[in-house]
DOTOR-704893 format. One record per residue: x, y, z of N, C-alpha, C in turn; residue number from 1. Coordinates in pm, whole numbers, plus 50000, padded with zeros to 5 digits. Example, Ala and Ser with C-alpha at 12.3 -4.5 7.8 and 13.67 -1.06 7.14 Angstrom:
<recs>
+-------+-------+-------+-------+-------+-------+-------+-------+-------+------+
!   n_u !   n_v !   n_w !  ca_u !  ca_v !  ca_w !   c_u !   c_v !   c_w ! resi !
+-------+-------+-------+-------+-------+-------+-------+-------+-------+------+
! 51319 ! 49431 ! 50780 ! 51230 ! 49550 ! 50780 ! 51320 ! 49670 ! 50780 !    1 !
! 51285 ! 49775 ! 50708 ! 51367 ! 49894 ! 50714 ! 51290 ! 50003 ! 50787 !    2 !
+-------+-------+-------+-------+-------+-------+-------+-------+-------+------+
</recs>
This chain:
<recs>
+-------+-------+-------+-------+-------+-------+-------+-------+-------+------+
!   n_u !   n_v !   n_w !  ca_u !  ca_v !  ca_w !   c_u !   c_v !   c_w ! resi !
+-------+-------+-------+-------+-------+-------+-------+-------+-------+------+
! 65712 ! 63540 ! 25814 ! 65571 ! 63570 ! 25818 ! 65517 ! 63600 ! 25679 !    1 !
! 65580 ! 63709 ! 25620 ! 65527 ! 63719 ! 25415 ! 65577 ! 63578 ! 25336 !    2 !
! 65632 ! 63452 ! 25412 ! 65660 ! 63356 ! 25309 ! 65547 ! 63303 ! 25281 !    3 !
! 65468 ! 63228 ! 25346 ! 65353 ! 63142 ! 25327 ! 65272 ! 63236 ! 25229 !    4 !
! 65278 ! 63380 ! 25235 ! 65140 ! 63458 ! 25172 ! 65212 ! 63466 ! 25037 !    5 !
! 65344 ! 63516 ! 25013 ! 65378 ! 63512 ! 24865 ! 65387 ! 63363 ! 24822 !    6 !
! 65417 ! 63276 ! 24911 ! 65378 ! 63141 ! 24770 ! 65258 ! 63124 ! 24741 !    7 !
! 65166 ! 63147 ! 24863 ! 65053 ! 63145 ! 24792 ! 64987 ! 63220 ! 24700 !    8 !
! 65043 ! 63385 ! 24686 ! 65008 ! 63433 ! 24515 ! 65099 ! 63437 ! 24430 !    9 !
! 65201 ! 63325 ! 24465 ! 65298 ! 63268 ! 24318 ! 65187 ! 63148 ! 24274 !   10 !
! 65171 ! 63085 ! 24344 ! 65073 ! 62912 ! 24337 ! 64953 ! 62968 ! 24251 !   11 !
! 64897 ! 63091 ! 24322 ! 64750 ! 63125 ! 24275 ! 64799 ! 63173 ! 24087 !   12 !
! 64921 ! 63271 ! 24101 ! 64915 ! 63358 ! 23980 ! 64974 ! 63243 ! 23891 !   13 !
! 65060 ! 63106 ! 23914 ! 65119 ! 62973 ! 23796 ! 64983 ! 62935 ! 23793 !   14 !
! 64883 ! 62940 ! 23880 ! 64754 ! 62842 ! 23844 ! 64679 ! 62937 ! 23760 !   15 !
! 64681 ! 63032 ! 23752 ! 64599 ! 63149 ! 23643 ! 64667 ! 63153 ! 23460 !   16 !
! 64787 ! 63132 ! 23492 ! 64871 ! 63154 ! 23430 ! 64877 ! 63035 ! 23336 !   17 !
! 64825 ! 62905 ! 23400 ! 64838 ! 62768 ! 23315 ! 64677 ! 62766 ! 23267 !   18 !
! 64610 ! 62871 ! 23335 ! 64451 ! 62834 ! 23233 ! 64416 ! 62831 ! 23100 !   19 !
! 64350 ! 62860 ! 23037 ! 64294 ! 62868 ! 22902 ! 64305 ! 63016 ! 22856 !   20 !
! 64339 ! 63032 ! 22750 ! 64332 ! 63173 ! 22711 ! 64188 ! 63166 ! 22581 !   21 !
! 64153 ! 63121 ! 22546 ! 64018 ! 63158 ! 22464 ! 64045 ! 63153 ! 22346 !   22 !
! 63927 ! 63182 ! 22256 ! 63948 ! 63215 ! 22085 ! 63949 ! 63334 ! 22038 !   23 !
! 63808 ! 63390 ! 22150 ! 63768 ! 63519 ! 22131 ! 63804 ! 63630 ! 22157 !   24 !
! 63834 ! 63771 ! 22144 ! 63895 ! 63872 ! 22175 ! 63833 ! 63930 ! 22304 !   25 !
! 63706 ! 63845 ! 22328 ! 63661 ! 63898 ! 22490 ! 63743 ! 63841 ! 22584 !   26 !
! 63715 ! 63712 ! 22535 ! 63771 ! 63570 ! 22633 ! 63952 ! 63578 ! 22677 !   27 !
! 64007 ! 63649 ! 22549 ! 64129 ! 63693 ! 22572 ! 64169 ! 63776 ! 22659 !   28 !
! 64060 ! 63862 ! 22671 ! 64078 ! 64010 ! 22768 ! 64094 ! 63995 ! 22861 !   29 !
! 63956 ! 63902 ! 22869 ! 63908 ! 63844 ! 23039 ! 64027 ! 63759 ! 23132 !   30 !
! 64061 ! 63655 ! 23024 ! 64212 ! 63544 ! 23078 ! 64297 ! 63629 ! 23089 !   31 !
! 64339 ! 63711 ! 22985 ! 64482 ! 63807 ! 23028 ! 64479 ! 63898 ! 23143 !   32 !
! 64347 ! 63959 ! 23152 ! 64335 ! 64008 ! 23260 ! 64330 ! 63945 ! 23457 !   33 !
! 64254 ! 63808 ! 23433 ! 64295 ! 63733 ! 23533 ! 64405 ! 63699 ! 23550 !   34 !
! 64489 ! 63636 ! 23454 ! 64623 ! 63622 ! 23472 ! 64730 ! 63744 ! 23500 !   35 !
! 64696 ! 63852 ! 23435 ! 64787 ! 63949 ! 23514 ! 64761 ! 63977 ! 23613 !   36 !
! 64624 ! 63949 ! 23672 ! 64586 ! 64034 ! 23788 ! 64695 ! 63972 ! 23928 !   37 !
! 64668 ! 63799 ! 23877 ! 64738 ! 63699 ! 23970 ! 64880 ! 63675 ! 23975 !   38 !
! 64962 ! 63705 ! 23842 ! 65080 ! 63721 ! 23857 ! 65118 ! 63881 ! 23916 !   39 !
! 65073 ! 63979 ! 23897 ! 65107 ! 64122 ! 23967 ! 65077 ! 64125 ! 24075 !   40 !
! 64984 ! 64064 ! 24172 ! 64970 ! 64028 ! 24322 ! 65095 ! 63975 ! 24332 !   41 !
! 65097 ! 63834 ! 24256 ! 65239 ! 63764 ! 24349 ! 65387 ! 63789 ! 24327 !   42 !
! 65390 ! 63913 ! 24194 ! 65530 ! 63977 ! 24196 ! 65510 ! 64096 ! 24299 !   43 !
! 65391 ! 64143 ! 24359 ! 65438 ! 64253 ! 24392 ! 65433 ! 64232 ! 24567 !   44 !
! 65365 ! 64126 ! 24583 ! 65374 ! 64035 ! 24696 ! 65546 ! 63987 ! 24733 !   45 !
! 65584 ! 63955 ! 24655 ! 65729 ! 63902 ! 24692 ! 65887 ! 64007 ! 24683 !   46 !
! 65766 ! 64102 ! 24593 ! 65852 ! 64223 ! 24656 ! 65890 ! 64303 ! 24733 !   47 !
! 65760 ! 64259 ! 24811 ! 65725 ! 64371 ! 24971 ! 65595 ! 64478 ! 24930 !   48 !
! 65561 ! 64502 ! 24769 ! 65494 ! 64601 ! 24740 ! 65333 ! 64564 ! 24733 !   49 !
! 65227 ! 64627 ! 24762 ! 65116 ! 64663 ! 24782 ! 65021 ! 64530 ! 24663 !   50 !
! 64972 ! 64403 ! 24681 ! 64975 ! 64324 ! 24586 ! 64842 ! 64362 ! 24546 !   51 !
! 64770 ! 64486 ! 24599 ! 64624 ! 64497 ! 24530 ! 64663 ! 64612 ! 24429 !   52 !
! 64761 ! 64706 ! 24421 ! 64797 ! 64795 ! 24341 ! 64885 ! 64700 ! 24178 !   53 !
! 64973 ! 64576 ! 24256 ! 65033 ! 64496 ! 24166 ! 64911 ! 64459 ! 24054 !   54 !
! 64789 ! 64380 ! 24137 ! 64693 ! 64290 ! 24090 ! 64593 ! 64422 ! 23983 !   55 !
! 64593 ! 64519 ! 23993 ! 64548 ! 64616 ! 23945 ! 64634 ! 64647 ! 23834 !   56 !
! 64754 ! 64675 ! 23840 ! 64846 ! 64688 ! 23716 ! 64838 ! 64569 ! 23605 !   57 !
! 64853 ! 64503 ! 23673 ! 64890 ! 64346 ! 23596 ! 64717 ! 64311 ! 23531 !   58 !
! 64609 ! 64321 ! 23569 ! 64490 ! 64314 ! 23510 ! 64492 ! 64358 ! 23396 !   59 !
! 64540 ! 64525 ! 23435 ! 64533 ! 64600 ! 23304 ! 64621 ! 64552 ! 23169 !   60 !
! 64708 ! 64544 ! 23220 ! 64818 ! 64513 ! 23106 ! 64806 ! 64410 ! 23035 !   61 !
! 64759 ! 64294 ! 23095 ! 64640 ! 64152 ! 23068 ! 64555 ! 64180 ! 23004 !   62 !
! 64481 ! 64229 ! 23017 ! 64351 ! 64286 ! 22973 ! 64390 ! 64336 ! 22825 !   63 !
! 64467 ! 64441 ! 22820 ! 64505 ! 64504 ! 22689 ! 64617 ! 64391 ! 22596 !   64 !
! 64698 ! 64285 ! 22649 ! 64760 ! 64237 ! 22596 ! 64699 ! 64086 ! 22549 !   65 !
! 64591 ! 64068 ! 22620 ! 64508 ! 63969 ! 22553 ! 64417 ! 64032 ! 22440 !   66 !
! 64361 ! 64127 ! 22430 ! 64238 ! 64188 ! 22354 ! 64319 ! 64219 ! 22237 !   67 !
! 64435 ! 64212 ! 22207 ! 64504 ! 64325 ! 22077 ! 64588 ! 64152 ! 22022 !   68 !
! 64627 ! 64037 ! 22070 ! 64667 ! 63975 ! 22019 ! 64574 ! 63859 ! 22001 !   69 !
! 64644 ! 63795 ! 21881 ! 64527 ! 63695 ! 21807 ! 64508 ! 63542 ! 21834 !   70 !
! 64422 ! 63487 ! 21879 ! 64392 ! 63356 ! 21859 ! 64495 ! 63248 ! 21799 !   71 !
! 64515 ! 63317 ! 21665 ! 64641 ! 63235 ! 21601 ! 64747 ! 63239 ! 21649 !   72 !
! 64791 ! 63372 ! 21694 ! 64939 ! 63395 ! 21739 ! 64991 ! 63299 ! 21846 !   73 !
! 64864 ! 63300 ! 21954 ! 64876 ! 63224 ! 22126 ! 64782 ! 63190 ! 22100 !   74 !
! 64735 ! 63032 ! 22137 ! 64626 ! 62991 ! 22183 ! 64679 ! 62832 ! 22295 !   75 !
! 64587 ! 62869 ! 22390 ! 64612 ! 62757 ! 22453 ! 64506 ! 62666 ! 22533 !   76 !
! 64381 ! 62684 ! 22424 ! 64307 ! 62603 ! 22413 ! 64146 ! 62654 ! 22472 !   77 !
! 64024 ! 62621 ! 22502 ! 63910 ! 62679 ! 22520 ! 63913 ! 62708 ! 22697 !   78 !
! 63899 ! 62826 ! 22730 ! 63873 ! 62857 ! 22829 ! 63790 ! 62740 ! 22980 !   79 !
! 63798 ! 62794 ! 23078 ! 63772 ! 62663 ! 23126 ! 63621 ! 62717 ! 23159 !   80 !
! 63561 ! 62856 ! 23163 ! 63425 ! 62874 ! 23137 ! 63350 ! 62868 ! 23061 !   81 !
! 63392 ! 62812 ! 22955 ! 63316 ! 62799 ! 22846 ! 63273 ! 62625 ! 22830 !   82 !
+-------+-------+-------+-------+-------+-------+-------+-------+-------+------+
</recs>
């Protein structure tokens, strides 16, 4: 019964995960933060644990780990909202 729901926030958090990360230190925030949000749902989904508390951790840590690193360091090209 939890199989179908954790592939689907493994599928959702590889499809977040292969987006655009930006130039800008907003755009960084914003992608890292979507992308953690979607990979911490689907690790914490396949762990048995609470995937809105996961998706909440993983935002944050996204969030702060996109905003503090640079354009040059990682880039993987222009966001897909822009």
């Amino acid at each position: 019964m939890h199989k179908p729901r954790a592939k689907l926030c493994f599928v959702i958090g590889l499809a977040l995960t292969l987006s655009a990360c930006g130039y800008h230190r907003g755009d960084r925030a914003a992608s890292g933060a979507l992308i953690g949000a979607g990979s911490g749902a689907a690790i914490s989904a396949l762990t048995g644990g609470a995937p809105l508390v996961g998706a909440a951790i993983g935002a944050g840590v996204g969030a702060v780990g996109g905003a503090v690193t640079s354009g040059h360091d990682i880039n993987l090209g222009r966001p897909i909202w822009r």
